[in-house]
DSSP file (Angstrom, degrees, kcal/mol; ACC not computed):
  #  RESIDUE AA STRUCTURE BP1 BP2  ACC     N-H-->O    O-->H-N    N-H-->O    O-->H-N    TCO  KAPPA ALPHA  PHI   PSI    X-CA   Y-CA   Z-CA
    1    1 A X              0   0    0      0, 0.0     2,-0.8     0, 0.0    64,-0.0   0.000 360.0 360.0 360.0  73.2  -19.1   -4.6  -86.9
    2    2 A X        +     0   0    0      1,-0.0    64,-0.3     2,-0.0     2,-0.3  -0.871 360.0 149.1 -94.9 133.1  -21.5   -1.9  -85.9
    3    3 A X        +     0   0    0     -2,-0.8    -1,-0.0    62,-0.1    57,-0.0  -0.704  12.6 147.7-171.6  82.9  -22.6   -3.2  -82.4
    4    4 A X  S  > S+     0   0    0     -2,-0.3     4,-1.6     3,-0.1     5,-0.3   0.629  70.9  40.3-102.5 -16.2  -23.2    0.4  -81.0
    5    5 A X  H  > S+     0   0    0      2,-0.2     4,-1.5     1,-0.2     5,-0.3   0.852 113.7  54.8 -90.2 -19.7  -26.5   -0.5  -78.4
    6    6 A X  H  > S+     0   0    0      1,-0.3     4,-2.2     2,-0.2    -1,-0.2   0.980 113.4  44.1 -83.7 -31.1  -24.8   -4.0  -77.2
    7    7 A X  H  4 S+     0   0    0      1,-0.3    -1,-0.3     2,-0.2    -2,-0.2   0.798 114.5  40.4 -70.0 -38.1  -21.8   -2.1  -76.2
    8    8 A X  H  X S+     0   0    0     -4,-1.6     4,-1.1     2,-0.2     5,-0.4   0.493 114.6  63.4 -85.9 -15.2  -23.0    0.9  -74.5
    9    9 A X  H  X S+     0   0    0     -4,-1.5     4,-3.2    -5,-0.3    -2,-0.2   0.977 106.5  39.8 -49.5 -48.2  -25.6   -1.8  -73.0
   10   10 A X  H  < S+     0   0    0     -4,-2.2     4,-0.5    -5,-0.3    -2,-0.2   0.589 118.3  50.3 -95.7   2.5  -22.9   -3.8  -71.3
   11   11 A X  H  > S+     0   0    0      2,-0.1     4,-3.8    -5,-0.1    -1,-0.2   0.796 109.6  47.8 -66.3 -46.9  -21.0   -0.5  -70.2
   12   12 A X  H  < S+     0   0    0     -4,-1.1    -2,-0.2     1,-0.2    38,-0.1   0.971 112.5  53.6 -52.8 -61.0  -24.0    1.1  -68.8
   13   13 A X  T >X S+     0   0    0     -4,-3.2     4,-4.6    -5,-0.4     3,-1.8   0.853 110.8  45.4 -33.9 -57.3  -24.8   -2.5  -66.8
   14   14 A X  H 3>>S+     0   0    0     -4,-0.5     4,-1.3     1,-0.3     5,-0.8   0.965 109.4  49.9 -80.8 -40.7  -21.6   -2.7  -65.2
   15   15 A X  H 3<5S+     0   0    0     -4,-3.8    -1,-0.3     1,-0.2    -2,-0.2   0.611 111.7  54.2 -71.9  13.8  -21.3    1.0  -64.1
   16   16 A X  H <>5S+     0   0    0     -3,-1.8     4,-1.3    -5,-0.1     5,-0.3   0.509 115.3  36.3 -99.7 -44.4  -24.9    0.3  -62.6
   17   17 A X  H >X5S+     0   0    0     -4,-4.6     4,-1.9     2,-0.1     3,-1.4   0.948 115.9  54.9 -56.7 -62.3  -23.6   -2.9  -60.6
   18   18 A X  H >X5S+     0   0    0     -4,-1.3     4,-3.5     1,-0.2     3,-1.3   0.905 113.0  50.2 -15.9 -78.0  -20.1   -0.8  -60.0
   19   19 A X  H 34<S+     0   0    0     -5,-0.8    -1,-0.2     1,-0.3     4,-0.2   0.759 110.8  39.1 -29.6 -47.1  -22.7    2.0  -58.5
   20   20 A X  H <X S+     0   0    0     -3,-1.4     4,-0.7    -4,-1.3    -1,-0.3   0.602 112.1  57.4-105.5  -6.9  -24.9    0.2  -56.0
   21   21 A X  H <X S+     0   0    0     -4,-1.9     4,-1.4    -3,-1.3    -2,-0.2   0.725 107.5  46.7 -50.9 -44.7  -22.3   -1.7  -54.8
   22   22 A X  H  X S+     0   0    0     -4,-3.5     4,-0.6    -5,-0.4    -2,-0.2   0.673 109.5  56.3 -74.1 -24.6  -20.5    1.2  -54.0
   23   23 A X  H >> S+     0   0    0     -4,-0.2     4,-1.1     2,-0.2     3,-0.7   0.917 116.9  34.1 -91.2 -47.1  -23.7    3.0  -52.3
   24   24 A X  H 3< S+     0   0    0     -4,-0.7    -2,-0.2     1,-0.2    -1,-0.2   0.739 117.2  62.1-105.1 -14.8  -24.3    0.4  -50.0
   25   25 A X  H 3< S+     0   0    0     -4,-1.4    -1,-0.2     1,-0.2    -2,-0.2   0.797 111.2  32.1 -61.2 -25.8  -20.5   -0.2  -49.7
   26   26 A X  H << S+     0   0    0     -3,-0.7    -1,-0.2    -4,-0.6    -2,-0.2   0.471  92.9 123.6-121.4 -20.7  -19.3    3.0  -48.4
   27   27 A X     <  -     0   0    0     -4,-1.1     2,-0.4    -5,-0.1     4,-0.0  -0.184  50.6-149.1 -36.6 139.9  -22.7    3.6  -46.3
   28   28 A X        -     0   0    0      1,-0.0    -1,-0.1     4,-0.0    -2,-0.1  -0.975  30.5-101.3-121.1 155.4  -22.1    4.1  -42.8
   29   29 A X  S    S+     0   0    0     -2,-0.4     2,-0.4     2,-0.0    -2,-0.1   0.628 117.8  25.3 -39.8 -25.3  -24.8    3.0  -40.2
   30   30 A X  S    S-     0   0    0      2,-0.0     2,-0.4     0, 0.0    -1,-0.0  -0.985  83.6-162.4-134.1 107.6  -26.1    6.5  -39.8
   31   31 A X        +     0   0    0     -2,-0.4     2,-0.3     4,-0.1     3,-0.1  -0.910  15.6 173.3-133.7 133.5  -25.2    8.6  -42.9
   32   32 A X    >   -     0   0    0     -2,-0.4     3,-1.5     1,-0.0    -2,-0.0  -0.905  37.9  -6.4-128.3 156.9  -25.4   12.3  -42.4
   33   33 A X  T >  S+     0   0    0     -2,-0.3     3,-1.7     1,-0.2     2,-1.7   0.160 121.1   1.0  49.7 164.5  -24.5   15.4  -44.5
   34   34 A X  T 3> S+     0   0    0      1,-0.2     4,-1.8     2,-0.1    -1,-0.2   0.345 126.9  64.8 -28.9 -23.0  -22.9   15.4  -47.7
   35   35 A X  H <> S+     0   0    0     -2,-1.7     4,-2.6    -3,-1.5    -1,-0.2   0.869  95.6  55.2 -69.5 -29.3  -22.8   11.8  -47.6
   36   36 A X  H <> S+     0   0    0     -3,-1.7     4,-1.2     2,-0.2     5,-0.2   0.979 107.0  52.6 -60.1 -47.3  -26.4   11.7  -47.7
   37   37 A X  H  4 S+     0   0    0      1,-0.2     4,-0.2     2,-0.2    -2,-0.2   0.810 114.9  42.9  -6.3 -72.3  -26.1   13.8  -50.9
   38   38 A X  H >X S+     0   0    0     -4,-1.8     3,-0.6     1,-0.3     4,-0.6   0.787 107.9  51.3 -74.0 -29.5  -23.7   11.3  -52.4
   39   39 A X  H 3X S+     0   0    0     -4,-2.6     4,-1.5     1,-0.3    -1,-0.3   0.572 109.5  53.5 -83.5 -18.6  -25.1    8.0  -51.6
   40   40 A X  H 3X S+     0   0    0     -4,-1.2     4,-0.7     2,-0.2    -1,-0.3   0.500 111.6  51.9-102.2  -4.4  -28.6    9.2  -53.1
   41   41 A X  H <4 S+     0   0    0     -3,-0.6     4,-0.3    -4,-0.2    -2,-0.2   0.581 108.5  46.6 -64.0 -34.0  -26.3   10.0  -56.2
   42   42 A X  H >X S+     0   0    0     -4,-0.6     3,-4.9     2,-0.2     4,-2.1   0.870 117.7  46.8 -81.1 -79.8  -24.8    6.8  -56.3
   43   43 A X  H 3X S+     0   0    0     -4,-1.5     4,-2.7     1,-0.3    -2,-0.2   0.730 108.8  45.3 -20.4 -61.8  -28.1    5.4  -56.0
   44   44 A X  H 3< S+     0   0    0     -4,-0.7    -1,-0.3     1,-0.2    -2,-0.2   0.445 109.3  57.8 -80.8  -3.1  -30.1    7.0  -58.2
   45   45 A X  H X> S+     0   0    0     -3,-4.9     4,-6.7    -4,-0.3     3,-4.2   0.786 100.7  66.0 -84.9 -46.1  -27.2    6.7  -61.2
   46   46 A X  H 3X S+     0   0    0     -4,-2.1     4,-3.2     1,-0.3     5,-0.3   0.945 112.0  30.3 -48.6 -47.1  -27.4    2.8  -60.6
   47   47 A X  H 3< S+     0   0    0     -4,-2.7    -1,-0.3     1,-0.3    -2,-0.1   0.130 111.3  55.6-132.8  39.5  -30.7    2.7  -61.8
   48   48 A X  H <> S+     0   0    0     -3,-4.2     4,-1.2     3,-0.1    -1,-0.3   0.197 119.4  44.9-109.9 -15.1  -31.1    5.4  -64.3
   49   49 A X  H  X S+     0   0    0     -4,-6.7     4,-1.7     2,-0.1     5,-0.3   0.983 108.5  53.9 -85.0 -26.1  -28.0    3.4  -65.8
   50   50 A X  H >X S+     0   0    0     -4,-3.2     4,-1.6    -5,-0.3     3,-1.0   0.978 110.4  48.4 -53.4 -34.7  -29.5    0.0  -65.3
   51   51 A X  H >> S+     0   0    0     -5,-0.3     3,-2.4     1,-0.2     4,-1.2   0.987 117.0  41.7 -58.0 -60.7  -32.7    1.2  -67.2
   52   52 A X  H 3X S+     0   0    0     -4,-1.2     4,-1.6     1,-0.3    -1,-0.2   0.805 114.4  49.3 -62.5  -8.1  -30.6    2.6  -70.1
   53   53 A X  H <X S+     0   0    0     -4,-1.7     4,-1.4    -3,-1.0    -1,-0.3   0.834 113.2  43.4 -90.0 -20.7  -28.5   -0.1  -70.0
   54   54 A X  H <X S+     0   0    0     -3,-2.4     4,-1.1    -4,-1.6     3,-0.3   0.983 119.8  54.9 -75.8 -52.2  -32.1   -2.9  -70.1
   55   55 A X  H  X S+     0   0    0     -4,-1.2     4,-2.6     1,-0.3     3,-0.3   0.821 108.0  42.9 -71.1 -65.1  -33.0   -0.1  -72.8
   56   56 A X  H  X S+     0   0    0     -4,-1.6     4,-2.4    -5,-0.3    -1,-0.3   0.679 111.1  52.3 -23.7 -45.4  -29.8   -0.6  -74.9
   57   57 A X  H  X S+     0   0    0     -4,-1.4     4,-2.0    -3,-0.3    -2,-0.2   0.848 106.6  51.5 -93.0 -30.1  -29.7   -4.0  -74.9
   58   58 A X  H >X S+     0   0    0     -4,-1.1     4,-1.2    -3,-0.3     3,-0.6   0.993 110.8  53.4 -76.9 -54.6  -33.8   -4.5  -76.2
   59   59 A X  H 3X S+     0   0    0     -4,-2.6     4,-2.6     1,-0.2     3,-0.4   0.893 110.9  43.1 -69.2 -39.9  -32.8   -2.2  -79.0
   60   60 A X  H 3<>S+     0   0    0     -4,-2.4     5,-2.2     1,-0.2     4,-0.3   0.949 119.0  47.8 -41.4 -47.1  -29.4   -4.8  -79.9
   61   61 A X  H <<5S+     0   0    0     -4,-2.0    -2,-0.2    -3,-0.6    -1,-0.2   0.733 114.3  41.3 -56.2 -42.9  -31.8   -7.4  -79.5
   62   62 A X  H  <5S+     0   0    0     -4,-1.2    -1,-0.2    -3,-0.4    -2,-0.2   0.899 118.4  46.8 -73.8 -66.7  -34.3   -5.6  -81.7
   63   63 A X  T  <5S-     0   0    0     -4,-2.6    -2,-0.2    -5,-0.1    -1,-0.2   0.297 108.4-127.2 -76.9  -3.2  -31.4   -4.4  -84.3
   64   64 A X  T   5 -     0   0    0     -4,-0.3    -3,-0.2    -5,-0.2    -4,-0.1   0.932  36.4-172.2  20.1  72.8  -30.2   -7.8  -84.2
   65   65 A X      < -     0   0    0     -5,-2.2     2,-0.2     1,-0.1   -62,-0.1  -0.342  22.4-119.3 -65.4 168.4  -26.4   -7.1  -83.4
   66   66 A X        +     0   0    0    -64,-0.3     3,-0.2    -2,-0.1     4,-0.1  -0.596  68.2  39.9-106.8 165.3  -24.2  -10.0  -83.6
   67   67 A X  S    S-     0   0    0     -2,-0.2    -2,-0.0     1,-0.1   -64,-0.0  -0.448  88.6 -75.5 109.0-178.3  -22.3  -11.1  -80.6
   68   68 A X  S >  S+     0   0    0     -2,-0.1     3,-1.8     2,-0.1     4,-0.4   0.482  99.8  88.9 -94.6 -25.8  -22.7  -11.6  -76.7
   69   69 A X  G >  S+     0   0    0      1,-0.3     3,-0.9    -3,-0.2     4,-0.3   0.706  83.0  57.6 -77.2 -20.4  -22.5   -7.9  -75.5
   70   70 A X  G 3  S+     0   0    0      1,-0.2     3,-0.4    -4,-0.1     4,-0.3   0.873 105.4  53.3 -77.3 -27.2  -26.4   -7.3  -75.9
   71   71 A X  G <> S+     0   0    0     -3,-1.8     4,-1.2     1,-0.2    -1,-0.2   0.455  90.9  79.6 -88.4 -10.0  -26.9  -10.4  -73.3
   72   72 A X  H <> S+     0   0    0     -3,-0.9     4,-1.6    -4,-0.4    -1,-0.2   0.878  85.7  53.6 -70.4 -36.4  -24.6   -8.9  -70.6
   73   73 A X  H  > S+     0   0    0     -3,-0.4     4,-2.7    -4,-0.3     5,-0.3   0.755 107.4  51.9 -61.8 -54.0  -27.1   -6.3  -69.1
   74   74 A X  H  > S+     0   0    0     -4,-0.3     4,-2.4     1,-0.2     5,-0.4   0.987 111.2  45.1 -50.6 -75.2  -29.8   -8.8  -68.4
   75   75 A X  H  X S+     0   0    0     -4,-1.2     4,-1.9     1,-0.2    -2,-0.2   0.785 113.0  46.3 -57.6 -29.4  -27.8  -10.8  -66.8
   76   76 A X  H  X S+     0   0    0     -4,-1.6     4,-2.1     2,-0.2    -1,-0.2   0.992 114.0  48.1 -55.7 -65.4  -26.0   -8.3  -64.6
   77   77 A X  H >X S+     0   0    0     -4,-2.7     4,-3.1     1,-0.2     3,-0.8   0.877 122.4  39.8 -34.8 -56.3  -29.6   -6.2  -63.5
   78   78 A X  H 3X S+     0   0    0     -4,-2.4     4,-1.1    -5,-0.3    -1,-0.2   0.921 112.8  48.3 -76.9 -49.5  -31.1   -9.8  -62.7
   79   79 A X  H 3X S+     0   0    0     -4,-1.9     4,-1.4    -5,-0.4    -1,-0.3   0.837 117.6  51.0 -68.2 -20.6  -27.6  -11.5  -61.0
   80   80 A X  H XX S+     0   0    0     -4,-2.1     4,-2.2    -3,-0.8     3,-0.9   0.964 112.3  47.1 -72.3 -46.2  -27.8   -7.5  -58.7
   81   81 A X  H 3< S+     0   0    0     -4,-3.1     4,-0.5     1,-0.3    -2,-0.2   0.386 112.5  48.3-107.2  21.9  -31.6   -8.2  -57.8
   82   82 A X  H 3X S+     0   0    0     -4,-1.1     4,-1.9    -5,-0.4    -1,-0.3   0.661 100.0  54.8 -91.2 -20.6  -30.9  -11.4  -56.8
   83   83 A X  H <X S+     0   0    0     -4,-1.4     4,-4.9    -3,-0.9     5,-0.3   0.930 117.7  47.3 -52.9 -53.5  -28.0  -10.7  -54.7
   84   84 A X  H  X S+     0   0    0     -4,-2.2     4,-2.1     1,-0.3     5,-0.4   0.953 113.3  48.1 -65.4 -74.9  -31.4   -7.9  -52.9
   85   85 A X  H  > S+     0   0    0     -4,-0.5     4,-3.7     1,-0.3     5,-0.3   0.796 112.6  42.1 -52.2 -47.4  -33.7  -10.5  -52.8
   86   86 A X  H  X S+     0   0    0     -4,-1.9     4,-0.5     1,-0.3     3,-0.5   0.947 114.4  58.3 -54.0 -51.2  -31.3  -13.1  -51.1
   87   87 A X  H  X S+     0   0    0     -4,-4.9     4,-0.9     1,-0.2    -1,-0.3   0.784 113.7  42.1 -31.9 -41.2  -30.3   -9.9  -48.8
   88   88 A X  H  X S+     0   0    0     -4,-2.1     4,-0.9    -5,-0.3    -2,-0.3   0.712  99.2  56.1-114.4  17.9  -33.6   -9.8  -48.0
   89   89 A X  H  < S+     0   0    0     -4,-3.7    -1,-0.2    -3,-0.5    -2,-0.2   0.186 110.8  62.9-102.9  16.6  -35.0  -13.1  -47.4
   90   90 A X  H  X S+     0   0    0     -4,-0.5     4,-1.3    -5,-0.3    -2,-0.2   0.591 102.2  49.8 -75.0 -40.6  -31.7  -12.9  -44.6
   91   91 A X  H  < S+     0   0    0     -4,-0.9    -2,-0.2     2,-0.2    -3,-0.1   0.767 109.7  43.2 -69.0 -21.8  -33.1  -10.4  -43.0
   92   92 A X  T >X S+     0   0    0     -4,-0.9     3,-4.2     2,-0.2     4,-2.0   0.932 114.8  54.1 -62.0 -64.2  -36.5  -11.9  -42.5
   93   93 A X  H 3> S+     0   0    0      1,-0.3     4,-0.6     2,-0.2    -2,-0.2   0.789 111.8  45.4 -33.5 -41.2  -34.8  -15.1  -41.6
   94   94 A X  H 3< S+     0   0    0     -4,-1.3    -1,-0.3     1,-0.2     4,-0.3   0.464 107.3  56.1 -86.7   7.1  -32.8  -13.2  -39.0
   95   95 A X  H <> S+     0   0    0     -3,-4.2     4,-0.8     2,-0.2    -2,-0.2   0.484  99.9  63.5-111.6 -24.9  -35.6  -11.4  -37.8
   96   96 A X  H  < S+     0   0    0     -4,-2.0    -2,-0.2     1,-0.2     3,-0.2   0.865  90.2  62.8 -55.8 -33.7  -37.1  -14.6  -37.2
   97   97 A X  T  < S+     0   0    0     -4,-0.6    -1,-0.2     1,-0.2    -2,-0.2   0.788  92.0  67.5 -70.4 -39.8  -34.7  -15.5  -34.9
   98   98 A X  T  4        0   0    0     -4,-0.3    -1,-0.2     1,-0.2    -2,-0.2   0.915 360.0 360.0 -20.1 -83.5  -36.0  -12.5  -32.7
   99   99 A X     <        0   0    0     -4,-0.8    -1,-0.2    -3,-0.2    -2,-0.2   0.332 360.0 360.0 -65.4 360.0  -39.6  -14.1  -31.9
């Protein structure tokens, strides 16, 4: 049972959801001083681990590990940037309301 990429795949993925959840979670409407710091920290870890995690997972996929853990990664990135898309086809929608 060597399944070393699917595992650190479906780590990486979740501390990349964990991460940008947390960035936009802890934002406050105006974010000044060290916070900017951190919140472009947060950020910018989500998505150098979703890539290692997308990266991880090709190479399980690739290595043909056995198991589920290679499939997790996929499914996270895409289930986050549908959560953004939906986020922003709300905002349009509420910005319709405007005109």
């Amino acid at each position: 049972m060597n399944e070393k990429y699917s595992k650190w795949s479906a780590i990486l993925s979740i501390i990349c959801a964990i991460t940008i959840f947390t960035s936009y979670a802890i934002a406050p409407q105006e974010p000044e001083g060290s916070m900017v710091v951190f919140l472009k920290i947060l950020f910018f870890t989500s998505i150098l681990t979703g890539v290692l995690s997308l990266i991880f997972s090709y190479l399980a996929f690739k290595n043909k590990e056995a198991g589920f853990l290679k499939k997790i990664a996929p499914i996270i990135i895409l289930l986050i940037l549908l959560v953004f898309v939906f986020s922003f086809i709300g905002i349009v929608v509420s910005l319709g309301d405007l005109f």
